[in-house]
Short mmCIF file of the C-alpha atoms (twelve columns), coordinates in Angstrom:
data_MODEL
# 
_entry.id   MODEL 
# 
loop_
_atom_site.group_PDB 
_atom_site.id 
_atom_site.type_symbol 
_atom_site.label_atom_id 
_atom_site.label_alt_id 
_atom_site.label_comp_id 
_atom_site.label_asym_id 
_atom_site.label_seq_id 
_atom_site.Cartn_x 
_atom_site.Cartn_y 
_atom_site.Cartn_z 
_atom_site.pdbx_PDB_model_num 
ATOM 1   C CA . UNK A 1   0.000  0.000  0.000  1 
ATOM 2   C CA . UNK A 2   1.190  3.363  -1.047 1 
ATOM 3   C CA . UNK A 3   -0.206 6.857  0.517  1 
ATOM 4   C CA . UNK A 4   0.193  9.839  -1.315 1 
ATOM 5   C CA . UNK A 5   -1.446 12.330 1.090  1 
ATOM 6   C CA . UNK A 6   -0.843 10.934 4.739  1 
ATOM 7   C CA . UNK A 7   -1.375 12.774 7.409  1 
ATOM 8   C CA . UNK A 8   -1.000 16.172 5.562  1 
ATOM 9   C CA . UNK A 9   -2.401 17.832 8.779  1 
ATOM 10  C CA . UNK A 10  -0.050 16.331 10.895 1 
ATOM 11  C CA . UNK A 11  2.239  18.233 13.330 1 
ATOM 12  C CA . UNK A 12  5.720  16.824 13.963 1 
ATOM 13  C CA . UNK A 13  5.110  15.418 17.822 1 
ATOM 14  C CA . UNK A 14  2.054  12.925 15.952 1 
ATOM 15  C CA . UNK A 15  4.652  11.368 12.742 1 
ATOM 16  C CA . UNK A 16  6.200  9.704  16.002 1 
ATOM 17  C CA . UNK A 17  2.710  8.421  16.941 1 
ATOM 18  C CA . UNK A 18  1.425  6.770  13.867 1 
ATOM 19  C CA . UNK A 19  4.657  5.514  13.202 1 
ATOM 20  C CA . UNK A 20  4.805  3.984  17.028 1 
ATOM 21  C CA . UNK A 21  0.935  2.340  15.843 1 
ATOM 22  C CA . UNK A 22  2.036  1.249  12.372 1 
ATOM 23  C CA . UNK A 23  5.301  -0.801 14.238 1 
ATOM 24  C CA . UNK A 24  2.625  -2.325 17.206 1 
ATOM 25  C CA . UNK A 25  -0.037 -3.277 14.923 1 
ATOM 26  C CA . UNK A 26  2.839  -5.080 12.607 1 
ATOM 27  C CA . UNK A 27  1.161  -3.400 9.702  1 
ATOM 28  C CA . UNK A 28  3.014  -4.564 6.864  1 
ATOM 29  C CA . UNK A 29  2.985  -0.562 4.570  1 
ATOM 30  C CA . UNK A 30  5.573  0.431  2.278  1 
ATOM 31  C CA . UNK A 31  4.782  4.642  2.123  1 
ATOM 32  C CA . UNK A 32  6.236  7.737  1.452  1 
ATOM 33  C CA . UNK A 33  6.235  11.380 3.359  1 
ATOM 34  C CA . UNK A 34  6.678  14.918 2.706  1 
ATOM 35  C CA . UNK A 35  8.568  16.385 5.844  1 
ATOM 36  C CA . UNK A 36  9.932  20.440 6.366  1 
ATOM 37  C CA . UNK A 37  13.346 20.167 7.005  1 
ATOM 38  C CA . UNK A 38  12.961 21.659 11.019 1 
ATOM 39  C CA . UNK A 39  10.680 18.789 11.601 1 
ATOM 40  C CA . UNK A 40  13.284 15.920 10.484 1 
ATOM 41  C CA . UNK A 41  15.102 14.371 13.681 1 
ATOM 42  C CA . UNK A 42  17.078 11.115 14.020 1 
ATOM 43  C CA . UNK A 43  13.861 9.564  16.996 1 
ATOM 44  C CA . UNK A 44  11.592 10.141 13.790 1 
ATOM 45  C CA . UNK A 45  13.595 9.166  10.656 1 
ATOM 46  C CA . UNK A 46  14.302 6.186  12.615 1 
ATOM 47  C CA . UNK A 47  10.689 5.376  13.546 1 
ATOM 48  C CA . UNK A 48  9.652  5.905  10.046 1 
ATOM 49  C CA . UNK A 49  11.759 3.706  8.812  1 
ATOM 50  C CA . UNK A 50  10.736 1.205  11.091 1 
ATOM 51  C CA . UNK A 51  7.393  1.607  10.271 1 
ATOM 52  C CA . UNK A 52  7.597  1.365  6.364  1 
ATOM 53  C CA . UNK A 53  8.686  4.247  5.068  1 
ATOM 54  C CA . UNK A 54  10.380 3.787  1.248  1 
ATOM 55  C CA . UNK A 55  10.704 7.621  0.732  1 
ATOM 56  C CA . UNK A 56  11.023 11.049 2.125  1 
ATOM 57  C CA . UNK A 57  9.851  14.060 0.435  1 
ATOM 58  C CA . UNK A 58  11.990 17.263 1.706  1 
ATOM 59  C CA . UNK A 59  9.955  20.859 1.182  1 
ATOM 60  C CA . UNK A 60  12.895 23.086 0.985  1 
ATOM 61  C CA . UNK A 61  11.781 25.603 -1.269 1 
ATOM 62  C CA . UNK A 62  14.862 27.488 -2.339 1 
ATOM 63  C CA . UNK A 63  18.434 26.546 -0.492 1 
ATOM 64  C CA . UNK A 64  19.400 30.341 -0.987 1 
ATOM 65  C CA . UNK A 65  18.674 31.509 3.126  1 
ATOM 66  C CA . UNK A 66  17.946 35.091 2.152  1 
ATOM 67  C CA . UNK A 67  15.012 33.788 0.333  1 
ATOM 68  C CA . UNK A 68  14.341 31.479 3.057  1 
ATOM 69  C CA . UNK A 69  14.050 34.056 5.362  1 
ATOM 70  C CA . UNK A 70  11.097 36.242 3.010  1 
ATOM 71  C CA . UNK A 71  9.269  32.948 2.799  1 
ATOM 72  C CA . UNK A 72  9.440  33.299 6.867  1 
ATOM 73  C CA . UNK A 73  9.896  29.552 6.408  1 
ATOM 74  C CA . UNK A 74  12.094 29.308 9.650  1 
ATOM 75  C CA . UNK A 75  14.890 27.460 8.331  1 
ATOM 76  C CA . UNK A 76  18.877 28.304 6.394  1 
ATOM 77  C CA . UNK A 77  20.780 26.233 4.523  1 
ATOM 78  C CA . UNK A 78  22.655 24.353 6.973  1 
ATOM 79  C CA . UNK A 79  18.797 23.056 9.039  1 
ATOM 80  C CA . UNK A 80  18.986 22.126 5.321  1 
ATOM 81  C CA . UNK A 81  21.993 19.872 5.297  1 
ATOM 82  C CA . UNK A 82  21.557 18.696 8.328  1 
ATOM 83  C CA . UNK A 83  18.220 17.031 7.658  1 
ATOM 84  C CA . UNK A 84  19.754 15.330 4.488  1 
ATOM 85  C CA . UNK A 85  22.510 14.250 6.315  1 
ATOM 86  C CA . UNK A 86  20.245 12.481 8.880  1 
ATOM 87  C CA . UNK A 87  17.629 10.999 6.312  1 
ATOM 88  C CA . UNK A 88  20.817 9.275  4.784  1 
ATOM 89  C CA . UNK A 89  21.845 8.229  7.606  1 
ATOM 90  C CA . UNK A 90  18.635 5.921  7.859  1 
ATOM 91  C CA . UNK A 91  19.262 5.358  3.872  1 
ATOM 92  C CA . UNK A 92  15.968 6.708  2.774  1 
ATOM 93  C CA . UNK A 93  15.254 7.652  -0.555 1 
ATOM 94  C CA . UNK A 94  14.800 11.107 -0.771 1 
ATOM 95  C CA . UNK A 95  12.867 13.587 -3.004 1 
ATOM 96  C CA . UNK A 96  13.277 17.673 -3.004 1 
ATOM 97  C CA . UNK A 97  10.500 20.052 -3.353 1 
ATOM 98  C CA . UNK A 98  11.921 23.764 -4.845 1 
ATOM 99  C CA . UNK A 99  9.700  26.838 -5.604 1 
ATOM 100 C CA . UNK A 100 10.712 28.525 -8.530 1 
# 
């Protein structure tokens, strides 16, 4: 089973909660999430990845931090990196998500 739109409402505190549900209830999902960089931390890439999860979608927007910063999207280049650097870590694929 693949979602497309899971959880879209979601804050970050509940991705920790379904995935905690998906691993007791031995569901047996492959799926795939869009995440903000901020909200990408090693407790949930791990859980996710535990729980099924083939794919991470990243919503960074622009990686120039000026730009960032007018979007008032609360993150720079390096939160950037960083949350990259973790999701690799946990060898997810990844997909990127730029305005233009």
């Amino acid at each position: 089973m693949y979602e497309t739109k899971f959880c879209n409402a979601i804050v970050p505190r509940g991705y920790s909660a379904i995935c905690k549900e998906i691993i007791k209830r031995k569901l047996n999902l492959k799926w795939r999430r869009q995440v903000f960089p901020p909200n990408v931390t090693e407790e949930i890439i791990s859980l996710m990845k535990e729980a099924g999860n083939i794919q991470i979608g990243l919503g960074i927007e622009t990686d120039n931090t000026e730009s960032l910063g007018k979007m008032k999207k609360n993150i720079n280049s390096e939160g950037i990196l960083k949350a990259i650097k973790i999701i690799k870590k946990y060898k997810r694929k990844t997909n990127e998500t730029f305005n233009i």
